[in-house]
Structure formats: structure tokens, C-alpha cells
C-alpha positions as CSV (number, residue, x, y, z in Angstrom):
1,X,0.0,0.0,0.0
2,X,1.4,3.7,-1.2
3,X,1.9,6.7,2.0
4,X,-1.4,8.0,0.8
5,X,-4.2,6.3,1.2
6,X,-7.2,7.7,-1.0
7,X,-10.2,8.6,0.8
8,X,-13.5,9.9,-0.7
9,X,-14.0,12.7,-3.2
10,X,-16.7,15.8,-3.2
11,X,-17.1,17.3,-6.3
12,X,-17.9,21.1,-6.2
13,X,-18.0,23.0,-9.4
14,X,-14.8,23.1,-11.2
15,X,-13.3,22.1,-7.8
16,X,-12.6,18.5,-6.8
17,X,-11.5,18.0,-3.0
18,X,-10.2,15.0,-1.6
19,X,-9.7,13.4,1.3
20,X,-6.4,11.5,2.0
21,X,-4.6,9.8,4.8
22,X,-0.9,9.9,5.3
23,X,1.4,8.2,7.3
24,X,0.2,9.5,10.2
25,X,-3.3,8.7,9.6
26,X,-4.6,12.1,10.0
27,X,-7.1,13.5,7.3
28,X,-5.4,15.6,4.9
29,X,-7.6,18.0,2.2
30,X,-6.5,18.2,-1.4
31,X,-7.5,20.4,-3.5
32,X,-7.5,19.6,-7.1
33,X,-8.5,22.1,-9.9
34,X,-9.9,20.4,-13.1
35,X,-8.5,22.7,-15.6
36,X,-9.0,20.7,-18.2
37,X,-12.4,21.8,-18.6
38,X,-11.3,26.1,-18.5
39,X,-11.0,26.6,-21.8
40,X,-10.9,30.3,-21.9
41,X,-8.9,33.0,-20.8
42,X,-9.9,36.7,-19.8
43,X,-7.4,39.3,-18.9
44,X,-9.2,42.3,-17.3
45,X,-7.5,45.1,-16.2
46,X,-8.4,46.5,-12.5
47,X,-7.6,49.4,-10.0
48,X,-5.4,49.0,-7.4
49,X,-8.5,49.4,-5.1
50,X,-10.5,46.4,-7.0
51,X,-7.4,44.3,-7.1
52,X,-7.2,44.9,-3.5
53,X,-10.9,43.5,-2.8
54,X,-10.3,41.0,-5.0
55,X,-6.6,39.2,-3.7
56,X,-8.7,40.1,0.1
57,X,-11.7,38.4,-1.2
58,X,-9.7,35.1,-2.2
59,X,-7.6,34.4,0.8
60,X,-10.5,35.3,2.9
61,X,-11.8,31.9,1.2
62,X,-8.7,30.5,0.7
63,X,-9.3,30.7,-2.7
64,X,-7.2,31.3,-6.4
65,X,-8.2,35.1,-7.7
66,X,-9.0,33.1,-10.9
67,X,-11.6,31.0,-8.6
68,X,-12.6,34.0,-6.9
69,X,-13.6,35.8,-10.8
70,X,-15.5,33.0,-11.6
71,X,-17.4,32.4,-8.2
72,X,-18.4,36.2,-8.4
73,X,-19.2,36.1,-12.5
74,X,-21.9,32.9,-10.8
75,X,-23.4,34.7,-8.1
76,X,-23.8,37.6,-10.4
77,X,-24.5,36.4,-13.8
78,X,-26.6,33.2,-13.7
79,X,-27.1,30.9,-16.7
80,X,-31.0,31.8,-18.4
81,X,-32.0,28.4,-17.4
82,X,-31.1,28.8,-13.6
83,X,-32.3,32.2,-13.4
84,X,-35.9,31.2,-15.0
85,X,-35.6,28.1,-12.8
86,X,-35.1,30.4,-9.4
87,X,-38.5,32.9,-10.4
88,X,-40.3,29.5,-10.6
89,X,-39.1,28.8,-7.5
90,X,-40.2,32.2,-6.2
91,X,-43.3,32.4,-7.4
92,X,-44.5,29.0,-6.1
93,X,-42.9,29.7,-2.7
94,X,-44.5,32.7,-2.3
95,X,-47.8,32.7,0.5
96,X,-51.3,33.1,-1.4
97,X,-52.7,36.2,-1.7
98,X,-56.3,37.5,-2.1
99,X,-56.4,39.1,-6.0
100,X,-59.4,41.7,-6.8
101,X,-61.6,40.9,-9.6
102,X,-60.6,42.1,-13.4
103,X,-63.2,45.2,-13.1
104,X,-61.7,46.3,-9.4
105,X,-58.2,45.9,-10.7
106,X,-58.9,48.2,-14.1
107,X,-60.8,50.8,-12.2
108,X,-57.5,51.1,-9.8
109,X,-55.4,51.2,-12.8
110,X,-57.3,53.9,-14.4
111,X,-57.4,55.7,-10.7
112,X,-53.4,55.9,-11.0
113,X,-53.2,56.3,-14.6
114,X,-55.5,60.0,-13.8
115,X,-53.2,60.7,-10.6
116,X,-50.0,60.4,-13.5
117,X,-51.5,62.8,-15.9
């Protein structure tokens, strides 16, 4: 049997983390980056003020500034699907309300259409 002994592995976005045993037997975390599936590269040029937030942002999380860019473009720019999947998921978790009948609901639209104009 090899020093390390594999132990089992949690996928999390573009990051694999393992869990190994050495000698010693204690746990040890490896972090594995599967760049094989980055197949583009951005260069962006930033203030010393963003670059700042940014290299603080990463170690805070222990994190690459190249995994930091991508976690932010996430959170920030979702893919159509997930965004039209999370309003679903709004609108059906949302408590029932009590909705006015078509004719109540024009004459309140023509009352602030009037207010407007």
C-alpha cells in the first residue's frame, strides 16, 4: 500500500476536494482544480482598489483570484435556465394572496393612470 491512502472525493463546481490519509493517519484536504475543462482565458484590467478587494476576497476563502472571478461572475451572472428556474421557485414559494376581480383591478389602474397625468 502507497503513504497516501485515497479517501472519498466531493465534487464542487470546477473544484474536486479530496480526502487523503498519510502516514500518520490524520485527514489531509486536497485540493484539485480540473483545468482541463477552463477553456478560456480573460485578462481584465483592474484598479489598485478592486485588485485589493479582489486578492482580500480570495484568501479570505482561501481561494485562487481566478476561482474568486469565476465564483463572483456565478453569483452575479446566472445561466438563463437557472435564473428562469429560481422565479419558478419564487413564485411558487410565495404565501397566497387575495387578488381583486378584473373590473376592481382596471378601475384602480385607471385611478393611478388619472393621478399620472
Amino acid at each position: 500500500m502507497s503513504a497516501f491512502e485515497a479517501g472519498g472525493t466531493l465534487l464542487g463546481g470546477l473544484r474536486e476536494v479530496r480526502i487523503v490519509r498519510g502516514p500518520s493517519r490524520r485527514p489531509i484536504i486536497d485540493t484539485c482544480y480540473r483545468m482541463h475543462m477552463l477553456e478560456k482565458r480573460l485578462q481584465v484590467l483592474l484598479d489598485e482598489r478592486r485588485w485589493a478587494r479582489l486578492t482580500s476576497y480570495a484568501a479570505e476563502r482561501n481561494l485562487s483570484v481566478g476561482a474568486a472571478v469565476r465564483e463572483a461572475l456565478d453569483r452575479t451572472i446566472p445561466a438563463a435556465k437557472d435564473e428562469r428556474r429560481g422565479a419558478a421557485r419564487t413564485i411558487l414559494q410565495a404565501a397566497p394572496m387575495d387578488v381583486r376581480r378584473p373590473a376592481a383591478l382596471r378601475k384602480e389602474l385607471e385611478t393611478l393612470r388619472g393621478r399620472r397625468g
